[in-house]
PyMOL Python script that loads the backbone (N, CA, C, O; Angstrom):
from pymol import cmd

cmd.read_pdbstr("""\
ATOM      1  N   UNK A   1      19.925  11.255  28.236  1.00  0.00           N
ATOM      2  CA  UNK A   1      19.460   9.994  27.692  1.00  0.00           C
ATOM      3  C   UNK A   1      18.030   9.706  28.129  1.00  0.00           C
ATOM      4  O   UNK A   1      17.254   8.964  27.527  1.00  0.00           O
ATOM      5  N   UNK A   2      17.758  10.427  29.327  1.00  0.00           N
ATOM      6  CA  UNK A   2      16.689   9.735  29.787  1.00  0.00           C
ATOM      7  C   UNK A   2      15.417  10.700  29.195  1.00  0.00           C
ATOM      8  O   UNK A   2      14.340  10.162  28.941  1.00  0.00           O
ATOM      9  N   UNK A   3      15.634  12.328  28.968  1.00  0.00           N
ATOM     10  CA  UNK A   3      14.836  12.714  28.245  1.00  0.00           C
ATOM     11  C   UNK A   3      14.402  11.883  26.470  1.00  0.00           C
ATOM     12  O   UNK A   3      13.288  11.710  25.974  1.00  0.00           O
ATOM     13  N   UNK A   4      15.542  11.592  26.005  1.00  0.00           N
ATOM     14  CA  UNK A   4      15.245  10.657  24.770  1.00  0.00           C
ATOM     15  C   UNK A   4      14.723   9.680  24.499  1.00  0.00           C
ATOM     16  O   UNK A   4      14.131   9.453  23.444  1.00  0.00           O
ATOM     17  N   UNK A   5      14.899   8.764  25.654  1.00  0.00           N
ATOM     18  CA  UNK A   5      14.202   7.717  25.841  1.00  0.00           C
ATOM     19  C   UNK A   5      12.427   8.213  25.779  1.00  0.00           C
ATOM     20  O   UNK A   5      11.632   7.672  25.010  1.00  0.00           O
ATOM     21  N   UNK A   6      12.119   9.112  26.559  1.00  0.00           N
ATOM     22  CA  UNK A   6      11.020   8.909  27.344  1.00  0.00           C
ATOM     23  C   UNK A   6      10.358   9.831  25.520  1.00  0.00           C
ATOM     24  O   UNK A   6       9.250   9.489  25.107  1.00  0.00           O
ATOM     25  N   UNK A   7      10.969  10.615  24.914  1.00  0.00           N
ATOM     26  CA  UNK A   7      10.202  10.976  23.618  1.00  0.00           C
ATOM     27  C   UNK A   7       9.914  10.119  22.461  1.00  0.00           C
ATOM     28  O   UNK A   7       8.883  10.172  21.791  1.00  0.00           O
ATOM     29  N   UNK A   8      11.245   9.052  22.218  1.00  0.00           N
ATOM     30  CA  UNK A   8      10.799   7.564  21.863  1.00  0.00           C
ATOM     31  C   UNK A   8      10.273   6.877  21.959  1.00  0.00           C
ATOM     32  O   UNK A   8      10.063   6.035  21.086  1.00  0.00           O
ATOM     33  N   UNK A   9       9.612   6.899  23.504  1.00  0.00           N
ATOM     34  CA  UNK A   9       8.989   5.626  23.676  1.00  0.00           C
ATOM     35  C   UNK A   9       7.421   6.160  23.436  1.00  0.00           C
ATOM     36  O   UNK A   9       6.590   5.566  22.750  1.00  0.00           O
ATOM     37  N   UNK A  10       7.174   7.597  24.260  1.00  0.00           N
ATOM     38  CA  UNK A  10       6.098   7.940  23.899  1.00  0.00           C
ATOM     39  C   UNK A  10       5.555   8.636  22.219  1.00  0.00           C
ATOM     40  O   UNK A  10       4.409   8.935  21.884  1.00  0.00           O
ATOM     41  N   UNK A  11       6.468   8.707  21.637  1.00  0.00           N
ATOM     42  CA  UNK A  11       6.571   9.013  19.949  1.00  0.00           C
ATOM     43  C   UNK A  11       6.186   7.141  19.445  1.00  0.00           C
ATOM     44  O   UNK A  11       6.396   7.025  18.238  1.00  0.00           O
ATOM     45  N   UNK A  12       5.872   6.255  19.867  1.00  0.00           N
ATOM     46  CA  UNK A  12       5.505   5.584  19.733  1.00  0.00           C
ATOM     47  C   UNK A  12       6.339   4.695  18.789  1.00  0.00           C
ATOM     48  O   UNK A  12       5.877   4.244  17.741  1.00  0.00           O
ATOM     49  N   UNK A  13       7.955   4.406  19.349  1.00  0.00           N
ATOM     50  CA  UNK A  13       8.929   3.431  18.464  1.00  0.00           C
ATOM     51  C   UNK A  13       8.612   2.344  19.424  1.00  0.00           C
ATOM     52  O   UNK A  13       8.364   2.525  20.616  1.00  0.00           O
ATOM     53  N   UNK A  14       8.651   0.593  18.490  1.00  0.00           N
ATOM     54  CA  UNK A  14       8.127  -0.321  19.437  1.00  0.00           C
ATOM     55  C   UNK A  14       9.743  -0.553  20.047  1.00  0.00           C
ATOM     56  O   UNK A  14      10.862  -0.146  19.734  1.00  0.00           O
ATOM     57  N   UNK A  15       9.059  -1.615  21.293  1.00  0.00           N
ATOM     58  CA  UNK A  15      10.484  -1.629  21.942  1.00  0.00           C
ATOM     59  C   UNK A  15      11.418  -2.637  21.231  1.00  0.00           C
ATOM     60  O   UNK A  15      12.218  -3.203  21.975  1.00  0.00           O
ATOM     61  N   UNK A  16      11.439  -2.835  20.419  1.00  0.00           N
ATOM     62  CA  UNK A  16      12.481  -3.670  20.028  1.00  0.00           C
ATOM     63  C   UNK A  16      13.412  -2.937  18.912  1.00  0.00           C
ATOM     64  O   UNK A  16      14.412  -3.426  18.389  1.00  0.00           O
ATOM     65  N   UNK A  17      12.901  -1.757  18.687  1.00  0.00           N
ATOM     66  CA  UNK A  17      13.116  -0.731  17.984  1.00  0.00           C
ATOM     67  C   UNK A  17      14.165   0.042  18.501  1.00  0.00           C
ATOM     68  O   UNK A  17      15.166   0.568  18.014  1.00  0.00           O
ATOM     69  N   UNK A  18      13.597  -0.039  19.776  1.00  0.00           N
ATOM     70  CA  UNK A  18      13.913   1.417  20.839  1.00  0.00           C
ATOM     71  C   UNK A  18      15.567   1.418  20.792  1.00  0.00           C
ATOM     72  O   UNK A  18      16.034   2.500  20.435  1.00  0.00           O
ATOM     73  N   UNK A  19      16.382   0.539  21.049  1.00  0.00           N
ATOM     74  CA  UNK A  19      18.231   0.588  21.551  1.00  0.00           C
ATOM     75  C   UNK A  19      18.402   1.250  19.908  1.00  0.00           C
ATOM     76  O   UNK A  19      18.770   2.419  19.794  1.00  0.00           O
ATOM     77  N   UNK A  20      18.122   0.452  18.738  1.00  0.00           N
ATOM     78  CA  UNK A  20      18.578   1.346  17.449  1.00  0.00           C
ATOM     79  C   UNK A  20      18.225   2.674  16.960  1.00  0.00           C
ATOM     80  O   UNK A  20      18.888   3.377  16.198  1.00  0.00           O
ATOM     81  N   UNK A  21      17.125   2.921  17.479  1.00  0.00           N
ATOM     82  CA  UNK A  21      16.344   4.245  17.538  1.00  0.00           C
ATOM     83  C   UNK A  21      17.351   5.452  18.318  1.00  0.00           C
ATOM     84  O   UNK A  21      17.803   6.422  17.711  1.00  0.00           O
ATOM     85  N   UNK A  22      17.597   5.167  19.800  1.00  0.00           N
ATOM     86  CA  UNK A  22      18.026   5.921  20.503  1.00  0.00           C
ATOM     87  C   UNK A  22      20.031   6.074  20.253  1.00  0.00           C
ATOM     88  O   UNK A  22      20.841   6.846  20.768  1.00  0.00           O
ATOM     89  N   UNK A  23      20.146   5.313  19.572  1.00  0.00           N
ATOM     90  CA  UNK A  23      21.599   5.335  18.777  1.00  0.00           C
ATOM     91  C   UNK A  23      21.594   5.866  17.843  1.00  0.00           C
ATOM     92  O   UNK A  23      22.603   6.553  17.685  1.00  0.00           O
ATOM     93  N   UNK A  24      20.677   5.908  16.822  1.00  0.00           N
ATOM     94  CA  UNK A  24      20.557   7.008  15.701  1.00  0.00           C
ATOM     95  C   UNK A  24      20.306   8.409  16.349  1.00  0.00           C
ATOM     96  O   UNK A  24      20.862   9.399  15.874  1.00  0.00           O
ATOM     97  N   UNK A  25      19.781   8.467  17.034  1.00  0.00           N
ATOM     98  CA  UNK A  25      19.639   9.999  17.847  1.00  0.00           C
ATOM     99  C   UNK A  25      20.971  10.306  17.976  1.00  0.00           C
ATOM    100  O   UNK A  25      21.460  11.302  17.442  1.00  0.00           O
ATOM    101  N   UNK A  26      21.709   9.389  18.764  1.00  0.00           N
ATOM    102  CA  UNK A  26      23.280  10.355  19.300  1.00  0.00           C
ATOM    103  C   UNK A  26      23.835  10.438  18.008  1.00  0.00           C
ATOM    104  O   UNK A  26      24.303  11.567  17.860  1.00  0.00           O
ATOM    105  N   UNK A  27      24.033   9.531  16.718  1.00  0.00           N
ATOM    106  CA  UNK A  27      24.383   9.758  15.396  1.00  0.00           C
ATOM    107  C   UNK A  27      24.352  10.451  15.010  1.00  0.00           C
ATOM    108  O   UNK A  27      25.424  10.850  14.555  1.00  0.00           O
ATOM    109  N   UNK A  28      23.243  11.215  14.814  1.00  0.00           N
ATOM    110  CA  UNK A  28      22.560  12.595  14.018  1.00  0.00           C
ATOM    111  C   UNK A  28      22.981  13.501  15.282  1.00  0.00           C
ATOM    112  O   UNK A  28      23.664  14.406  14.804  1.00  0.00           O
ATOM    113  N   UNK A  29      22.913  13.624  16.275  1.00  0.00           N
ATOM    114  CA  UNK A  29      23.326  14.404  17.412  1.00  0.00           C
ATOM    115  C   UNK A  29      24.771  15.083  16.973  1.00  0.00           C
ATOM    116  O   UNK A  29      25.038  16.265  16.753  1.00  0.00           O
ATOM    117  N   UNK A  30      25.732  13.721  16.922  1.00  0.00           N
ATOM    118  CA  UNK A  30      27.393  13.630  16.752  1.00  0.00           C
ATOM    119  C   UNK A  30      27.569  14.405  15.263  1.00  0.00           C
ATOM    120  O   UNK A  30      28.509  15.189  15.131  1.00  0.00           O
ATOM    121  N   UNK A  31      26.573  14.149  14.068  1.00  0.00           N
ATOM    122  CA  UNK A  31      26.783  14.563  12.524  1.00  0.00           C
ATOM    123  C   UNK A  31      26.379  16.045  12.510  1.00  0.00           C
ATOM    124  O   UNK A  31      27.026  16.874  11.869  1.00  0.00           O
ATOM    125  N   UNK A  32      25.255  16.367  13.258  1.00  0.00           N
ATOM    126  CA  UNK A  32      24.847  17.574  13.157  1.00  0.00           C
ATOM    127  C   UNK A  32      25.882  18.836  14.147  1.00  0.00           C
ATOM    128  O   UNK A  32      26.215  19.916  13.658  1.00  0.00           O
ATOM    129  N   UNK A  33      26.311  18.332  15.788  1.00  0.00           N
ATOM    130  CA  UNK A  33      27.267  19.057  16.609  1.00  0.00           C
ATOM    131  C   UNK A  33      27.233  20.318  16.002  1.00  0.00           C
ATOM    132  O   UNK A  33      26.628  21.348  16.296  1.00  0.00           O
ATOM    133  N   UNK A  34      28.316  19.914  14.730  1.00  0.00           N
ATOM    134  CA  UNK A  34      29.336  21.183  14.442  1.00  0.00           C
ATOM    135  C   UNK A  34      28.396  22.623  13.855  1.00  0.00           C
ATOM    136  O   UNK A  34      28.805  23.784  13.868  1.00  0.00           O
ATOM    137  N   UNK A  35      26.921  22.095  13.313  1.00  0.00           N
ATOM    138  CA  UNK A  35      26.394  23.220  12.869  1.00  0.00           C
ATOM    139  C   UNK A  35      25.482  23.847  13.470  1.00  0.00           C
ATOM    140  O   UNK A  35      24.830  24.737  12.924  1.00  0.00           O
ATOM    141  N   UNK A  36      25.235  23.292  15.233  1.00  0.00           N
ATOM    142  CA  UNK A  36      24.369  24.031  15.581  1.00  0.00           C
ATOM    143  C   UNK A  36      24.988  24.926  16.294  1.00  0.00           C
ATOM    144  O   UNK A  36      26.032  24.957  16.944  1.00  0.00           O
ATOM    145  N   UNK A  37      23.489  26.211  15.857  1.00  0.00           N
ATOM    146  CA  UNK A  37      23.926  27.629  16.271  1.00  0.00           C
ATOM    147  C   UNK A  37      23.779  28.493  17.282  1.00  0.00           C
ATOM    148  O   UNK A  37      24.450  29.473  17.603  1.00  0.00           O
ATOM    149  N   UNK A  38      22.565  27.883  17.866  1.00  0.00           N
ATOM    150  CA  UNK A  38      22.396  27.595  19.326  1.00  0.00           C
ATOM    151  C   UNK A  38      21.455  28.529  19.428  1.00  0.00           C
ATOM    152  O   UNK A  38      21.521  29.194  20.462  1.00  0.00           O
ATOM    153  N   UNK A  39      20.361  28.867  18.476  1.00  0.00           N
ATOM    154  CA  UNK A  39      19.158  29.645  18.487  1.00  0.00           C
ATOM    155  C   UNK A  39      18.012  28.588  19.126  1.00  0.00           C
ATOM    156  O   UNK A  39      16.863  29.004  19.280  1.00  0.00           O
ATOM    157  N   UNK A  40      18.325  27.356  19.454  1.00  0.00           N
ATOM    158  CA  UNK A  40      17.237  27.108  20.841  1.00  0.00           C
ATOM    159  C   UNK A  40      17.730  26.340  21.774  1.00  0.00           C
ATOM    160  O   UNK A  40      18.873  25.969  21.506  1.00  0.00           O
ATOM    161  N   UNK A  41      17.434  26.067  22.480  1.00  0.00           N
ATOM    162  CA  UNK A  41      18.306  25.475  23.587  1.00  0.00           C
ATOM    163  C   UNK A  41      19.038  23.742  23.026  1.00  0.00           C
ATOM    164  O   UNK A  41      18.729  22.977  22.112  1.00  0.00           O
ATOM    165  N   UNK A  42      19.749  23.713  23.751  1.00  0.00           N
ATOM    166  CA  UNK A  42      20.103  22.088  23.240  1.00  0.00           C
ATOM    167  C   UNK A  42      19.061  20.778  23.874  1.00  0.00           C
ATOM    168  O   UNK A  42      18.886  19.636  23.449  1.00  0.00           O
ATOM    169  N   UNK A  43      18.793  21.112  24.426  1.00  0.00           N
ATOM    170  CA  UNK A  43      17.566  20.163  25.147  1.00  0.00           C
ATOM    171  C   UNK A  43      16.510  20.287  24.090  1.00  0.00           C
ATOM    172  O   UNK A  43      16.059  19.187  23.770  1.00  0.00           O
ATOM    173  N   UNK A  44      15.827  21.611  23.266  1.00  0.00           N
ATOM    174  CA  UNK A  44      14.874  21.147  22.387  1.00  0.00           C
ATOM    175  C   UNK A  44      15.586  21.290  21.135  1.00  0.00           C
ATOM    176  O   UNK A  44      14.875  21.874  20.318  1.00  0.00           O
ATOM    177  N   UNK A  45      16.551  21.024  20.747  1.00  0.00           N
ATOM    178  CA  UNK A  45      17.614  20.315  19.580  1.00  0.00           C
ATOM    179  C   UNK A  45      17.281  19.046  19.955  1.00  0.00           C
ATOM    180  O   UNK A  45      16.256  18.505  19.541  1.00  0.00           O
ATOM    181  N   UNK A  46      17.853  18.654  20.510  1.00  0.00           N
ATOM    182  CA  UNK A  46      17.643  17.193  20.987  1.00  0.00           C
ATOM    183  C   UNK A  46      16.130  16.732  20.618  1.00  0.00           C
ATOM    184  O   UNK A  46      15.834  16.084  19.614  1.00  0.00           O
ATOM    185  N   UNK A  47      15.292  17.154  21.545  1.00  0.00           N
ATOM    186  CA  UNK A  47      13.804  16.911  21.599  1.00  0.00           C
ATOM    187  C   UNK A  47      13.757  16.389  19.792  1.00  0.00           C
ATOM    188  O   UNK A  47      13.792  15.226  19.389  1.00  0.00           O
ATOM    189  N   UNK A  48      13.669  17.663  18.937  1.00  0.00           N
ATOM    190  CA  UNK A  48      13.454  17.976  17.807  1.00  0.00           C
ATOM    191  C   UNK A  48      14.223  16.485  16.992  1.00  0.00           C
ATOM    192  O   UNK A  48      13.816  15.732  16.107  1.00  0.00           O
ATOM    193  N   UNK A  49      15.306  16.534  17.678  1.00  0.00           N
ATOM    194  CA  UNK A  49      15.912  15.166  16.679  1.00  0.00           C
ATOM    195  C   UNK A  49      15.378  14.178  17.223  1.00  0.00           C
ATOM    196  O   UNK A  49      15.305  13.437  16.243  1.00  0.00           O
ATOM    197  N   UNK A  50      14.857  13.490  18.231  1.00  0.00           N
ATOM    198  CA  UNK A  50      14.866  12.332  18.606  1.00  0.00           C
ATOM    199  C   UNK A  50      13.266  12.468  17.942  1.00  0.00           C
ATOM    200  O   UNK A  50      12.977  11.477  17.271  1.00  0.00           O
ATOM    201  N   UNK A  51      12.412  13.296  17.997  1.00  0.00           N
ATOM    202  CA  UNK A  51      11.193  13.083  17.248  1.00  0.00           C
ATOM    203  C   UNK A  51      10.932  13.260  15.995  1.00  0.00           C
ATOM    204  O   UNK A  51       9.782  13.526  15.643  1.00  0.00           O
ATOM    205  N   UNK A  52      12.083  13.131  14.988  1.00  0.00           N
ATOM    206  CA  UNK A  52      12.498  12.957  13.804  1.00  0.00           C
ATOM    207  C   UNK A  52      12.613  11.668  13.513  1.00  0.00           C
ATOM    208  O   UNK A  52      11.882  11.082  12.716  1.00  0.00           O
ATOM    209  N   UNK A  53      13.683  11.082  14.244  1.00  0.00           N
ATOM    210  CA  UNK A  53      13.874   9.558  14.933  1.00  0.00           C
ATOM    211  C   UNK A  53      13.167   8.760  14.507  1.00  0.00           C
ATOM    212  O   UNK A  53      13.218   7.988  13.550  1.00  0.00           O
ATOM    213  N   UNK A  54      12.052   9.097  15.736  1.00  0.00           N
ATOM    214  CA  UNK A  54      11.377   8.528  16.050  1.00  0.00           C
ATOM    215  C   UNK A  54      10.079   8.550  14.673  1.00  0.00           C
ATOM    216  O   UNK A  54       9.400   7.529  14.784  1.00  0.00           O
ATOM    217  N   UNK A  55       9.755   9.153  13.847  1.00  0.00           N
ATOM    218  CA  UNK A  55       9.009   9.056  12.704  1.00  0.00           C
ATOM    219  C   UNK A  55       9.440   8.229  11.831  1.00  0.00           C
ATOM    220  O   UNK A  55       8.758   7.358  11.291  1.00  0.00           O
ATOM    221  N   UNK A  56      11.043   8.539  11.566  1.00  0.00           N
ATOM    222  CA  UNK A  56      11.323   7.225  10.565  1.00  0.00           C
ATOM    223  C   UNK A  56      11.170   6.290  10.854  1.00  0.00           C
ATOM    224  O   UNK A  56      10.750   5.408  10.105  1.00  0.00           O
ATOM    225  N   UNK A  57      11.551   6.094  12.452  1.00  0.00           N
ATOM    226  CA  UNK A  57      11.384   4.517  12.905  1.00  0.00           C
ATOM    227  C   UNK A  57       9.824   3.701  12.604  1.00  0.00           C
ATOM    228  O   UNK A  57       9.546   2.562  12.230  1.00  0.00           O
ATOM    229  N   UNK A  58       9.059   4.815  12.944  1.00  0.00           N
ATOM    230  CA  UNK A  58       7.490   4.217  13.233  1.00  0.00           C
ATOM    231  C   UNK A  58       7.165   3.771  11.395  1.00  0.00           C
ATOM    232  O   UNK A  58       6.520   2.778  11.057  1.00  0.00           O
ATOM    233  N   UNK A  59       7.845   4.865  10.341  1.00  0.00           N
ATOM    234  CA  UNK A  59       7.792   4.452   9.137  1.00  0.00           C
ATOM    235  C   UNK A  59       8.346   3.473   8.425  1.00  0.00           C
ATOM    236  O   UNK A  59       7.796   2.708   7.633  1.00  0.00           O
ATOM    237  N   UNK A  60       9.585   3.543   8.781  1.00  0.00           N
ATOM    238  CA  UNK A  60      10.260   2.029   8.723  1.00  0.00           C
ATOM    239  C   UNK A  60       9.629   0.480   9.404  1.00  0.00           C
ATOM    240  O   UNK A  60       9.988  -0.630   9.013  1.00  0.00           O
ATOM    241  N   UNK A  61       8.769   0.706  10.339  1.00  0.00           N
ATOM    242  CA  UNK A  61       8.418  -0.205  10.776  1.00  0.00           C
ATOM    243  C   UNK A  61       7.135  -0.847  10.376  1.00  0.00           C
ATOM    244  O   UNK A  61       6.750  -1.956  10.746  1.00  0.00           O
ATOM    245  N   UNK A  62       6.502  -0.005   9.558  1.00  0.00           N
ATOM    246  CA  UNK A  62       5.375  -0.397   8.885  1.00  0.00           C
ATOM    247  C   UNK A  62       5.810  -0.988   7.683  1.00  0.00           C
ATOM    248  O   UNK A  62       5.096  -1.740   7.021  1.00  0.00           O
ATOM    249  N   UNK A  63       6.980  -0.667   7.377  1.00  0.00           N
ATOM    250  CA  UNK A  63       7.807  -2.202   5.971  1.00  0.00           C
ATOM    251  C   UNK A  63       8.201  -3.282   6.359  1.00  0.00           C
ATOM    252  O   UNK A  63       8.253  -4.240   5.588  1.00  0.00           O
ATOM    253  N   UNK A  64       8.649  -3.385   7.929  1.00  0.00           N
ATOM    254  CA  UNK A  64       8.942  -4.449   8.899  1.00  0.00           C
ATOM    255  C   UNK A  64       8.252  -5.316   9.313  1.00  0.00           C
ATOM    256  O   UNK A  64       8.348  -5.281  10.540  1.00  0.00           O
ATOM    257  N   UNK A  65       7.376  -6.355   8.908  1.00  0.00           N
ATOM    258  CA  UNK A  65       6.488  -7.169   9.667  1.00  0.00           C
ATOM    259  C   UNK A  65       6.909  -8.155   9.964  1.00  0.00           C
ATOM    260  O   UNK A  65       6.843  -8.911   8.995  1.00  0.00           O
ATOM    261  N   UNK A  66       7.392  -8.682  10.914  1.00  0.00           N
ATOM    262  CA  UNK A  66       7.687  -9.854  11.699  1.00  0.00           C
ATOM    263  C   UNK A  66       6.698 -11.292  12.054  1.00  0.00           C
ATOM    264  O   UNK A  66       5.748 -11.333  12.836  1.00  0.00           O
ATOM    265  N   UNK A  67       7.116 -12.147  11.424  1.00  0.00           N
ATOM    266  CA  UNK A  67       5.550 -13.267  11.500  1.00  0.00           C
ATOM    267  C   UNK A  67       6.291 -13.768  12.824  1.00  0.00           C
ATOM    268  O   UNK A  67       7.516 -13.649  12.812  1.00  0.00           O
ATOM    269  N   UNK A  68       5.754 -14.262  13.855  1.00  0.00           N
ATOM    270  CA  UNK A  68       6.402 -15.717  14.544  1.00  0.00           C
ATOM    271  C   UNK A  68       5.589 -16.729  14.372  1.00  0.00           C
ATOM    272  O   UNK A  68       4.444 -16.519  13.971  1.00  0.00           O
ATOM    273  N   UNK A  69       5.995 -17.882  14.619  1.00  0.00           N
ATOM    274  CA  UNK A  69       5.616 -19.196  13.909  1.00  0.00           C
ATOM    275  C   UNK A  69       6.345 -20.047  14.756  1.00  0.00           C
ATOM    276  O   UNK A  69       7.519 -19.835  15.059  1.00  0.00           O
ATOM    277  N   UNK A  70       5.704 -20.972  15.133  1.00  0.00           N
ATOM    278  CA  UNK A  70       6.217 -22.584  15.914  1.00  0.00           C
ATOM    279  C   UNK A  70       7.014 -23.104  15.154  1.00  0.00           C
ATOM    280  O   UNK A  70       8.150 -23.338  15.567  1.00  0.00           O
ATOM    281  N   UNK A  71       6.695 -23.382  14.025  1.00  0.00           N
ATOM    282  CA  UNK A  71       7.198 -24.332  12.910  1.00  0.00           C
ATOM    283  C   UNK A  71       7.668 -23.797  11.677  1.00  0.00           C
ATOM    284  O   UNK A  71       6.894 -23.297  10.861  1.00  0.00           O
ATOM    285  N   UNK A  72       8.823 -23.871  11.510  1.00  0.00           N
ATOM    286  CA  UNK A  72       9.516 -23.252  10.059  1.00  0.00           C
ATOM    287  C   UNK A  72       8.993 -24.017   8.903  1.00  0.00           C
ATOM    288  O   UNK A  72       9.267 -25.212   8.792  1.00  0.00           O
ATOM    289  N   UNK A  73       8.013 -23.197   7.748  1.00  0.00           N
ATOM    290  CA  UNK A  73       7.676 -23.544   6.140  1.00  0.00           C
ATOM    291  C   UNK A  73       8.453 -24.191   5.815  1.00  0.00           C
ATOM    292  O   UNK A  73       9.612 -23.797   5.952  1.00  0.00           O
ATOM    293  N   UNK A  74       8.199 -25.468   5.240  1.00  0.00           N
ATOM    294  CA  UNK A  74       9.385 -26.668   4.221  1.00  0.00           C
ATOM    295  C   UNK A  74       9.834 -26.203   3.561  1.00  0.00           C
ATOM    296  O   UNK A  74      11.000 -26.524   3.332  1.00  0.00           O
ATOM    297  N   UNK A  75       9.202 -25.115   2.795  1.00  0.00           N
ATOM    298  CA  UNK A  75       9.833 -24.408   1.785  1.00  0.00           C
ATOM    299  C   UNK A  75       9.734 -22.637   2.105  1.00  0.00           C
ATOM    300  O   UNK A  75       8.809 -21.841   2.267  1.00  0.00           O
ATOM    301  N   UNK A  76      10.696 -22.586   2.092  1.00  0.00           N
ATOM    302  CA  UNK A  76      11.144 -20.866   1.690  1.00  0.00           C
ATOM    303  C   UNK A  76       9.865 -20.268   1.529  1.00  0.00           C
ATOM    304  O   UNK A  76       8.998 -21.122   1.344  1.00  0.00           O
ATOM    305  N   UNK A  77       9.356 -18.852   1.535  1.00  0.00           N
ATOM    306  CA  UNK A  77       8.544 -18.302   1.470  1.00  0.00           C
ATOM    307  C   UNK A  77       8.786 -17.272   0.028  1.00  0.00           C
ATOM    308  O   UNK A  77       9.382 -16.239   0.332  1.00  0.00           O
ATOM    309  N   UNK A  78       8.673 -17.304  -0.449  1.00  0.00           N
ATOM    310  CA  UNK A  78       8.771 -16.297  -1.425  1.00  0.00           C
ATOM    311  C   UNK A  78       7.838 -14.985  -1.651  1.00  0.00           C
ATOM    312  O   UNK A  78       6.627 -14.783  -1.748  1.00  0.00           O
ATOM    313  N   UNK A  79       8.931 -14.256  -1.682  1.00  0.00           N
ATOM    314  CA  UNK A  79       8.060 -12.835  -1.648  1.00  0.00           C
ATOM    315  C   UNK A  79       7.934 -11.934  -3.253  1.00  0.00           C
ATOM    316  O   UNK A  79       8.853 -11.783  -4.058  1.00  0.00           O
ATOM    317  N   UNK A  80       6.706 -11.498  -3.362  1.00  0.00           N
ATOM    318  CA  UNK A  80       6.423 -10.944  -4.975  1.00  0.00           C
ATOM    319  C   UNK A  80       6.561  -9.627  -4.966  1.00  0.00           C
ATOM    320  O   UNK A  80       6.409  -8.983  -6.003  1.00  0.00           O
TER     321      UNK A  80
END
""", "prot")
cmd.dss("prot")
cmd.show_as("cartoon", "prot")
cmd.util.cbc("prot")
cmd.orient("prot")
């Protein structure tokens, strides 16, 4: 875990990202298991997935923009 962490965080997922990020890793970890063949070690299996991960995340997160705001708009915001 702690190697995953540390390729996430430095693969540059923000931290609020990071707990769903590093759960999709063991996901794809758990989905993939049965087909690996063990032509590289499991440590850079791992590596390899969590910096997969970690790309969608950083891509997904550029559709994600989060405003904060003191005061909630009277009206709804509508998006085009």
């Amino acid at each position: 875990m702690a190697r995953v962490a540390r390729v996430l965080r430095r693969s540059g997922v923000a931290e609020r990202d990071f707990a769903n990020a590093a759960q999709e890793v063991f996901v794809v970890v758990h989905r993939k298991l049965p087909k690996f063949e063990g032509r590289a070690s499991v440590s850079t299996w791992l590596y390899r997935i969590a910096l997969r991960v970690a790309a969608a995340e950083r891509r997904r997160a550029r559709h994600w923009r989060e405003v904060m705001c003191d005061v909630l708009p009277a009206q709804p915001l509508r998006l085009v």
